[in-house]
TILUM-232099 format. One record per atom (N, C-alpha, C): atom name; residue in one letter; z, y, x. Coordinates in steps of 0.1 Angstrom, whole numbers. Atoms other than C-alpha are relative to their C-alpha. Layout:
<a = CA, r = a, pz = Z, py = Y, px = X>
...
END
This chain:
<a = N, r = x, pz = -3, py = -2, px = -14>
<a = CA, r = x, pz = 947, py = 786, px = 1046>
<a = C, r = x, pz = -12, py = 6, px = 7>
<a = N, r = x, pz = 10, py = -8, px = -7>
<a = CA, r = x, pz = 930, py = 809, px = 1069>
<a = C, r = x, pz = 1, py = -4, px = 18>
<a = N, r = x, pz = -3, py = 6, px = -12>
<a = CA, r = x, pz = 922, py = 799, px = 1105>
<a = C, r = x, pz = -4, py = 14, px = 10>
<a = N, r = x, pz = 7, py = -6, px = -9>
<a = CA, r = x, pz = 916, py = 825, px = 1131>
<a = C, r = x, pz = -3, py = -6, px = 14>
<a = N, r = x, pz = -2, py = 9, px = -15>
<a = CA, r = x, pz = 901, py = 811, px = 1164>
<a = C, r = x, pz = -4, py = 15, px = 9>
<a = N, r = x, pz = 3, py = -11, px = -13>
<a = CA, r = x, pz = 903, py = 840, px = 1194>
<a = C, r = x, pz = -11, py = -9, px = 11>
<a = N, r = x, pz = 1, py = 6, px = -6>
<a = CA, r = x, pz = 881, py = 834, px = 1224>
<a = C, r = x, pz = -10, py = 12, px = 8>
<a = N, r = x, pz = 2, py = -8, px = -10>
<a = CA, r = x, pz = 865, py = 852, px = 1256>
<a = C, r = x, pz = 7, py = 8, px = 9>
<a = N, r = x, pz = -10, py = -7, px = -11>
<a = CA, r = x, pz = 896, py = 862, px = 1275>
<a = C, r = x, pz = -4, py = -6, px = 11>
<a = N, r = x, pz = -1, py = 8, px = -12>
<a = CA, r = x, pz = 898, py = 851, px = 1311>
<a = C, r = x, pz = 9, py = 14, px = 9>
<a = N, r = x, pz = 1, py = -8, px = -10>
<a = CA, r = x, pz = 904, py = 869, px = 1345>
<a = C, r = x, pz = -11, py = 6, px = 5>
<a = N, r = x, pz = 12, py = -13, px = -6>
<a = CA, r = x, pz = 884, py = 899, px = 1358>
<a = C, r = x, pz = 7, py = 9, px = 11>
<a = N, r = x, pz = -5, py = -8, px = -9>
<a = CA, r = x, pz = 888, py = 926, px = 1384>
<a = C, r = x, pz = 3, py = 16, px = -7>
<a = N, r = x, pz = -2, py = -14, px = 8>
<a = CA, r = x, pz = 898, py = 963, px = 1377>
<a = C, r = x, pz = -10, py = 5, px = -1>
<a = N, r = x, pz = 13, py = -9, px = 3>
<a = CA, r = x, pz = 866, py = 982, px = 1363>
<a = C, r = x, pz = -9, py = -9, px = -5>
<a = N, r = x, pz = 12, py = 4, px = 7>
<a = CA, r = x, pz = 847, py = 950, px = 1349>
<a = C, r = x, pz = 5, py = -2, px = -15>
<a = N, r = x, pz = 2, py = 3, px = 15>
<a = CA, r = x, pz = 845, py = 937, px = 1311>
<a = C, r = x, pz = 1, py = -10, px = -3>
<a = N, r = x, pz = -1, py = 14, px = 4>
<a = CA, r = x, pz = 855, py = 914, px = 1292>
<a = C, r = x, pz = -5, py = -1, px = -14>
<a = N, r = x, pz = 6, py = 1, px = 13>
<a = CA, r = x, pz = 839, py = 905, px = 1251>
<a = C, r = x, pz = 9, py = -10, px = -5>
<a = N, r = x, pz = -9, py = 9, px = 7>
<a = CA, r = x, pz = 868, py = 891, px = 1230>
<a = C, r = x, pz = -9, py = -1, px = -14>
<a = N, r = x, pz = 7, py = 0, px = 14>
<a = CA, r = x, pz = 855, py = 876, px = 1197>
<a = C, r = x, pz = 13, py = -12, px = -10>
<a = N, r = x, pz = -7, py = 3, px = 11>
<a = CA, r = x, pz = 873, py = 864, px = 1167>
<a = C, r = x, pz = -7, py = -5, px = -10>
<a = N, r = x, pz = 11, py = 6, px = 15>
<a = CA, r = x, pz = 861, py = 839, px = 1138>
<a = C, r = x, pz = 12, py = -4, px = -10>
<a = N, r = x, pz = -8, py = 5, px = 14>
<a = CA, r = x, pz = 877, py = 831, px = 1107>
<a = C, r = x, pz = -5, py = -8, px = -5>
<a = N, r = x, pz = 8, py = 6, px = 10>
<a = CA, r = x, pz = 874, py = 807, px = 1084>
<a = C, r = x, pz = 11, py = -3, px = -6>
<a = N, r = x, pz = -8, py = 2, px = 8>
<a = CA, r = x, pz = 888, py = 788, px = 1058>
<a = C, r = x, pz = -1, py = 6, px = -15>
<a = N, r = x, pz = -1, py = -8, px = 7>
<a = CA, r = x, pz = 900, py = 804, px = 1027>
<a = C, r = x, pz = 5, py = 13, px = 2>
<a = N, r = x, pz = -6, py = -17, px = -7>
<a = CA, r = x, pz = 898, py = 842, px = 1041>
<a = C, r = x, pz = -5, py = 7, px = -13>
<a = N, r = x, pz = -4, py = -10, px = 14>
<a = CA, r = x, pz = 894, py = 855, px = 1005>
<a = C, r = x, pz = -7, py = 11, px = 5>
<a = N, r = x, pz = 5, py = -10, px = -3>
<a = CA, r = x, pz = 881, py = 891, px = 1007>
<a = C, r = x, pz = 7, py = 9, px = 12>
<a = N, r = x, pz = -3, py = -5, px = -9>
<a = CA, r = x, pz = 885, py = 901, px = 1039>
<a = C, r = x, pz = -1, py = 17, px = 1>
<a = N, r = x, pz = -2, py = -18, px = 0>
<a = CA, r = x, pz = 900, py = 944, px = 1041>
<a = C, r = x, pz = -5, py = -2, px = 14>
<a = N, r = x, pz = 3, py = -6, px = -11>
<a = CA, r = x, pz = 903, py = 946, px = 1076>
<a = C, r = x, pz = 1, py = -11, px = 9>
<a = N, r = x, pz = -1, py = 8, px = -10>
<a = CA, r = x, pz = 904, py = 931, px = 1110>
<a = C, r = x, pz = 6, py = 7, px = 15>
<a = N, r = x, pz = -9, py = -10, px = -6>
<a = CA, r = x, pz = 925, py = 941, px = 1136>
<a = C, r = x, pz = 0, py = -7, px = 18>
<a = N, r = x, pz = -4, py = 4, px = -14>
<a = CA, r = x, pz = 934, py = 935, px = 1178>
<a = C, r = x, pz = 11, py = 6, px = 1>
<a = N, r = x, pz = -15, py = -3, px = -4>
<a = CA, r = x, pz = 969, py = 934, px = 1189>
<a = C, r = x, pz = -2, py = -7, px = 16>
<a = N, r = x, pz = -7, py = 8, px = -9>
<a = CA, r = x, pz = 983, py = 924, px = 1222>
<a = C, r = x, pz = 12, py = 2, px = 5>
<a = N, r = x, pz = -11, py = 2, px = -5>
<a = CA, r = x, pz = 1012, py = 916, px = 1241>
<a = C, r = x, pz = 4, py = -5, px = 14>
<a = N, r = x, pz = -4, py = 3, px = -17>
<a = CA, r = x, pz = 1025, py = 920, px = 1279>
<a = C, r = x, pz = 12, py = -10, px = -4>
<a = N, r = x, pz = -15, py = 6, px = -5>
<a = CA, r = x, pz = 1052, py = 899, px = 1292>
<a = C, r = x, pz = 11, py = 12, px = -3>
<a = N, r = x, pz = -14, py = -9, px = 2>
<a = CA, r = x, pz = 1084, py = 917, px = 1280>
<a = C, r = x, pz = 0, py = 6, px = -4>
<a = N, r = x, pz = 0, py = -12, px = 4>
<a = CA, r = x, pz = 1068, py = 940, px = 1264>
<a = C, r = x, pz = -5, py = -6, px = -14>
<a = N, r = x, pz = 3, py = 8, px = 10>
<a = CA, r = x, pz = 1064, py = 942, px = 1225>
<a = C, r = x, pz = -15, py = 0, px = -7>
<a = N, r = x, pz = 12, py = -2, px = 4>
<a = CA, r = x, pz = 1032, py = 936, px = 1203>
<a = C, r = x, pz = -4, py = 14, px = -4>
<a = N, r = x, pz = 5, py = -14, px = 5>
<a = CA, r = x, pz = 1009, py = 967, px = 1199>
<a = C, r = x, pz = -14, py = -1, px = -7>
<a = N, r = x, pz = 8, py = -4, px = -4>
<a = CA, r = x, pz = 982, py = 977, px = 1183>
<a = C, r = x, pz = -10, py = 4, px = 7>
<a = N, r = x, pz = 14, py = -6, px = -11>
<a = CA, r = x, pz = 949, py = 981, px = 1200>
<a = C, r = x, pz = -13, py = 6, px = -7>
<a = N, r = x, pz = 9, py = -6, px = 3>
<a = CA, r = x, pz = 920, py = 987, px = 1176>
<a = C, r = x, pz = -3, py = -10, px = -14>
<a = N, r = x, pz = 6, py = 2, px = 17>
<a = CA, r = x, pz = 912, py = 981, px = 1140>
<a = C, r = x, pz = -9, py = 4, px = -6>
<a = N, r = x, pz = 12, py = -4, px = 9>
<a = CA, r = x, pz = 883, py = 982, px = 1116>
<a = C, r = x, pz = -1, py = -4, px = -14>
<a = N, r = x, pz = 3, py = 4, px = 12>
<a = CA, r = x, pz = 879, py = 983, px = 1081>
<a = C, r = x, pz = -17, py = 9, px = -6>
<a = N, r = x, pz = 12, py = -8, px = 3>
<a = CA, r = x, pz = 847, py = 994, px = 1060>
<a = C, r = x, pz = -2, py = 14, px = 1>
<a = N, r = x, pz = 1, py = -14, px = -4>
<a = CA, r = x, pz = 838, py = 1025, px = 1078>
<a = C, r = x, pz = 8, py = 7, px = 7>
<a = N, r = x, pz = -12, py = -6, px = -7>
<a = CA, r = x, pz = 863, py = 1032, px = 1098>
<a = C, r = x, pz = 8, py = -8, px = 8>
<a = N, r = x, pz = -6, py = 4, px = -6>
<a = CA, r = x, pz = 879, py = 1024, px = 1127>
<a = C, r = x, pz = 9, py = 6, px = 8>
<a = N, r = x, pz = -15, py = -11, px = -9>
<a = CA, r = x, pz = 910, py = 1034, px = 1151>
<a = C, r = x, pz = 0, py = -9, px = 15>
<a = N, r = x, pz = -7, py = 7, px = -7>
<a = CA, r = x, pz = 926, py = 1024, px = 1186>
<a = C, r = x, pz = 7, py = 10, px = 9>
<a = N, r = x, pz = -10, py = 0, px = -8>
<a = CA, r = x, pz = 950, py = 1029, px = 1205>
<a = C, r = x, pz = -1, py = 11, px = 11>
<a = N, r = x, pz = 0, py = -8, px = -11>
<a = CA, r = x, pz = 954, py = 1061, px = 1228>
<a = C, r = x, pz = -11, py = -5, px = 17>
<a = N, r = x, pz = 4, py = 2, px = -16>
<a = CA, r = x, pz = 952, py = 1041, px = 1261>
<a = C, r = x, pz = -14, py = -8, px = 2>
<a = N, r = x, pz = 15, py = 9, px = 4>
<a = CA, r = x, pz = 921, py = 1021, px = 1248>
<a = C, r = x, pz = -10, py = 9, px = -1>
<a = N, r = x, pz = 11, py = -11, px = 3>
<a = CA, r = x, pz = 901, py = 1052, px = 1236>
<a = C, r = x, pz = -8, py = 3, px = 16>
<a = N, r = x, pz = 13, py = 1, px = -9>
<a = CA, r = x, pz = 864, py = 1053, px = 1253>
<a = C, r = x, pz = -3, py = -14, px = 8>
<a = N, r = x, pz = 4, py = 12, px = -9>
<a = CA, r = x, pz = 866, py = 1019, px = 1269>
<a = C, r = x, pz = 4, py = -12, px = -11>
<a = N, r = x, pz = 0, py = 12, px = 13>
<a = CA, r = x, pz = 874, py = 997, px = 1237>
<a = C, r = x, pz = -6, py = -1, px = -12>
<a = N, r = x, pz = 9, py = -2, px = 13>
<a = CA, r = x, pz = 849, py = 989, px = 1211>
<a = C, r = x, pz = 3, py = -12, px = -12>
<a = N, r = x, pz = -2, py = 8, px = 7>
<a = CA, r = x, pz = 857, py = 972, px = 1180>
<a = C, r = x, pz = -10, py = -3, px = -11>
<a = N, r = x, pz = 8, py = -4, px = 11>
<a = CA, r = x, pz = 832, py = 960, px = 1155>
<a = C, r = x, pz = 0, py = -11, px = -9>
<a = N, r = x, pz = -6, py = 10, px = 8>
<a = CA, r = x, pz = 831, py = 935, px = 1128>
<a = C, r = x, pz = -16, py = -7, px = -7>
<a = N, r = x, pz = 15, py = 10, px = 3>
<a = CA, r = x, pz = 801, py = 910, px = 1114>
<a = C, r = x, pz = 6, py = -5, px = -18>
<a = N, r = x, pz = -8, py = -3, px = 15>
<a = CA, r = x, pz = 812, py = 908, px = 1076>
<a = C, r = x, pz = -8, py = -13, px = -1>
<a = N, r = x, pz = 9, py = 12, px = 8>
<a = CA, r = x, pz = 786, py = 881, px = 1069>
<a = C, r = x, pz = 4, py = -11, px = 11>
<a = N, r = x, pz = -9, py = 14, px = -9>
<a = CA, r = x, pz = 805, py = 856, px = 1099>
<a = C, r = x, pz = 10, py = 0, px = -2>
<a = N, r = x, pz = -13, py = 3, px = -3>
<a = CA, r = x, pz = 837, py = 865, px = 1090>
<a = C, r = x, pz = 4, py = 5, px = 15>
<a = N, r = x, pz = -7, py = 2, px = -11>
<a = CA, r = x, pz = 843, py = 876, px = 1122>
<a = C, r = x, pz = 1, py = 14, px = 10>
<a = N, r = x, pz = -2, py = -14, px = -5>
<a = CA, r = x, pz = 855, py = 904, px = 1149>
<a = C, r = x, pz = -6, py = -1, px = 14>
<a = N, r = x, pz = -2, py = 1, px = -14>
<a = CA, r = x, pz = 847, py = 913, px = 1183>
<a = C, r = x, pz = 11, py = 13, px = 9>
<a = N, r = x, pz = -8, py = -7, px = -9>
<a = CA, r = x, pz = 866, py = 935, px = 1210>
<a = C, r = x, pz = -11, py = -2, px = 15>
<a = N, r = x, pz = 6, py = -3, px = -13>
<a = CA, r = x, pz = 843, py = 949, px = 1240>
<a = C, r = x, pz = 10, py = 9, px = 3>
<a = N, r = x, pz = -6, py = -3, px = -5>
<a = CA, r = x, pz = 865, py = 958, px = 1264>
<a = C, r = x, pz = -5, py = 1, px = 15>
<a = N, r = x, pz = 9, py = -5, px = -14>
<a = CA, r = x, pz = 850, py = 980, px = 1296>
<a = C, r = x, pz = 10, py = 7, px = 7>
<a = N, r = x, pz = -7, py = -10, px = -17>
<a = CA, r = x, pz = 862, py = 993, px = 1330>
<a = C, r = x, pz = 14, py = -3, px = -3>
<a = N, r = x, pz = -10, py = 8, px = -4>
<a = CA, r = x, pz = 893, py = 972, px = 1327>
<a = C, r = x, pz = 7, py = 2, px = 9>
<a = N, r = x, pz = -10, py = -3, px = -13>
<a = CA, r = x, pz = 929, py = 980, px = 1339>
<a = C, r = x, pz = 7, py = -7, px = 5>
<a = N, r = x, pz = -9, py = 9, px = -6>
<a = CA, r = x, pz = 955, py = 963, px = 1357>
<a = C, r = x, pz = 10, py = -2, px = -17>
<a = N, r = x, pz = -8, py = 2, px = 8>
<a = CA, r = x, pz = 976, py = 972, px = 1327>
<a = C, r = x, pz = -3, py = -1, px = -17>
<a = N, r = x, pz = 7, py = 5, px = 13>
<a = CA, r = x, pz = 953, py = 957, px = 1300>
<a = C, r = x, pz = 6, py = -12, px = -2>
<a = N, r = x, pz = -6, py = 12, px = 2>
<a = CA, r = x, pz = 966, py = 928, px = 1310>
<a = C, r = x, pz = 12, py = -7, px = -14>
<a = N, r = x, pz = -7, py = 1, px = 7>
<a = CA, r = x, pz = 978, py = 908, px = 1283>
<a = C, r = x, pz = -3, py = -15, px = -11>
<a = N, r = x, pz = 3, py = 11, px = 14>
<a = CA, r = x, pz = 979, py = 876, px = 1251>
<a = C, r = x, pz = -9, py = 13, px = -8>
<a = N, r = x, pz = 8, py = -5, px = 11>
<a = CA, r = x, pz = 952, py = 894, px = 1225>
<a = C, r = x, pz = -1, py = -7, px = -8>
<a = N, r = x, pz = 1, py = 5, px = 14>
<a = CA, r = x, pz = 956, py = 883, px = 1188>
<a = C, r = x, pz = -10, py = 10, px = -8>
<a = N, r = x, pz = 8, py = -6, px = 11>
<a = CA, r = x, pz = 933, py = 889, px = 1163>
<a = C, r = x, pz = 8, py = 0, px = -11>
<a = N, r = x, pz = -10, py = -2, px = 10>
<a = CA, r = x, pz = 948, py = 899, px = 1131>
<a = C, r = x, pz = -9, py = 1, px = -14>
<a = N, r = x, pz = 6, py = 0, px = 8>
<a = CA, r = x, pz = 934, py = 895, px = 1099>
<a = C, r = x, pz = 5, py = 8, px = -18>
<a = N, r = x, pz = -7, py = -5, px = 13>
<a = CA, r = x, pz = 944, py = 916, px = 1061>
<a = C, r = x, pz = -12, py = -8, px = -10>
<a = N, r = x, pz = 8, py = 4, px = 9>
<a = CA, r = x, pz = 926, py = 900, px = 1032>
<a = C, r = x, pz = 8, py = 1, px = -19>
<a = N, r = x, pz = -4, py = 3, px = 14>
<a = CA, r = x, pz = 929, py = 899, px = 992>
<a = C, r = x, pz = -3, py = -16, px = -4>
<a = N, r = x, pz = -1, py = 12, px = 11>
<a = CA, r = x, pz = 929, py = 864, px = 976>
<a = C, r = x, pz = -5, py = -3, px = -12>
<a = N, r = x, pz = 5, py = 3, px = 12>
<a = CA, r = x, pz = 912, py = 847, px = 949>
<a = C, r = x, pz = 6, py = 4, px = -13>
<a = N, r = x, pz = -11, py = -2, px = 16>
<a = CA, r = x, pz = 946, py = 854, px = 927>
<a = C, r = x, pz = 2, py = 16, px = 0>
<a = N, r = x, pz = -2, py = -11, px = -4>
<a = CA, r = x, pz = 946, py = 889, px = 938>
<a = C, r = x, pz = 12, py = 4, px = 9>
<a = N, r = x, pz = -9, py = -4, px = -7>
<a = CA, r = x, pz = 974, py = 886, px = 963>
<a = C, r = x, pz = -5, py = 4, px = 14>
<a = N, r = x, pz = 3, py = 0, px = -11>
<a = CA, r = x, pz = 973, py = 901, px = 996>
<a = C, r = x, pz = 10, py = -6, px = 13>
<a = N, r = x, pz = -9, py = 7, px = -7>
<a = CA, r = x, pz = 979, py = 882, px = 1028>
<a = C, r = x, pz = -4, py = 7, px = 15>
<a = N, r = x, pz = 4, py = -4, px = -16>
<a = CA, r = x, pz = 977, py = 886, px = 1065>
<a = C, r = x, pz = 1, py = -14, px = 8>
<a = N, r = x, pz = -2, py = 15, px = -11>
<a = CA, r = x, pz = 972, py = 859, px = 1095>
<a = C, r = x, pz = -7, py = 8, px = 15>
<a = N, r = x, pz = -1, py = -6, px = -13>
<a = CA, r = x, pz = 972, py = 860, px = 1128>
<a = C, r = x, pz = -7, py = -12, px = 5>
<a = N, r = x, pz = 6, py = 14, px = -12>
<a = CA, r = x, pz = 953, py = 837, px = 1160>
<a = C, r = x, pz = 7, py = 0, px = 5>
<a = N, r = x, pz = -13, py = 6, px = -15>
<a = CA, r = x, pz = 971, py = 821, px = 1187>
<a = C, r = x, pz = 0, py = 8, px = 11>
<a = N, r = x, pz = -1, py = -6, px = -12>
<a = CA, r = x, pz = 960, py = 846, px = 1211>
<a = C, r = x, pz = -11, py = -6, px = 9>
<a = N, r = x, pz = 8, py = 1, px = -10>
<a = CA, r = x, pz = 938, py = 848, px = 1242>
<a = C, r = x, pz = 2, py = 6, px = 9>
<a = N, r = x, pz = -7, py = -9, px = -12>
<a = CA, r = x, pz = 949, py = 855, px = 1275>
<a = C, r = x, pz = -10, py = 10, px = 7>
<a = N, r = x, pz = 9, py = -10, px = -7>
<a = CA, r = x, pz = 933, py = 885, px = 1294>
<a = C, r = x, pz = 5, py = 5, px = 15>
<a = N, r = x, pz = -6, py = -3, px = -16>
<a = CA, r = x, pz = 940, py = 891, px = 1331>
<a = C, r = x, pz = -5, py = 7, px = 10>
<a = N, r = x, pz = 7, py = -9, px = -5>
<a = CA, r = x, pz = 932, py = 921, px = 1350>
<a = C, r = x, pz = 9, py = 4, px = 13>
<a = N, r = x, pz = -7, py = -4, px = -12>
<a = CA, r = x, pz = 935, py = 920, px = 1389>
<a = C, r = x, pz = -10, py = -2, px = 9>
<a = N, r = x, pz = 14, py = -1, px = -12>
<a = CA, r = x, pz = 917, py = 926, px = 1423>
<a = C, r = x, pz = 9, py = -13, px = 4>
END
């Protein structure tokens, strides 16, 4: 069992920052990659920004103001997120890919952490 715990969302104004961080633990086996998704009201889950060794991506409307980086020796992720929009707003999951002691591969997900972007 793999646990992920999210945490650093809140409420902010349009243009400030927020620092989402992500820990794992448990049996996270060889962790590939580490990922941020979220989710508006109504709307469905998307990627936002992923990292694996050497390489990272995000999401169109995130490029320049979302940084993703990863701590391999915590197990763990972060998400800096600057100059913040109204329509950032949203639940953020961390997402986790890993291999397994047996060689299988699995994925898990956190509960989320709300993010709220308004004057």
């Amino acid at each position: 069992q793999v646990q992920l715990v999210e945490s650093g969302g809140g409420l902010v104004q349009p243009g400030e920052s927020l620092r989402l961080s992500c820990a794992a633990s448990g049996s996270t086996g060889s962790i590939k990659s580490m990922s941020w998704y979220r989710q508006a009201p109504g709307k469905q889950r998307e990627l936002v920004a992923f990292i694996t060794t050497g390489h990272s991506n995000y999401a169109d409307s995130v490029k320049g103001r979302f940084t993703i980086s990863r701590d391999s020796a915590k197990n763990s992720a972060t998400l800096q997120m600057n100059n913040l929009k109204p329509e950032d707003t949203a639940v953020y999951y961390c997402r986790l890919h890993a291999v397994a002691s047996n060689g299988t591969l699995f994925a898990s997900w956190g509960q989320g952490t709300q993010v709220t972007v308004s004057s």
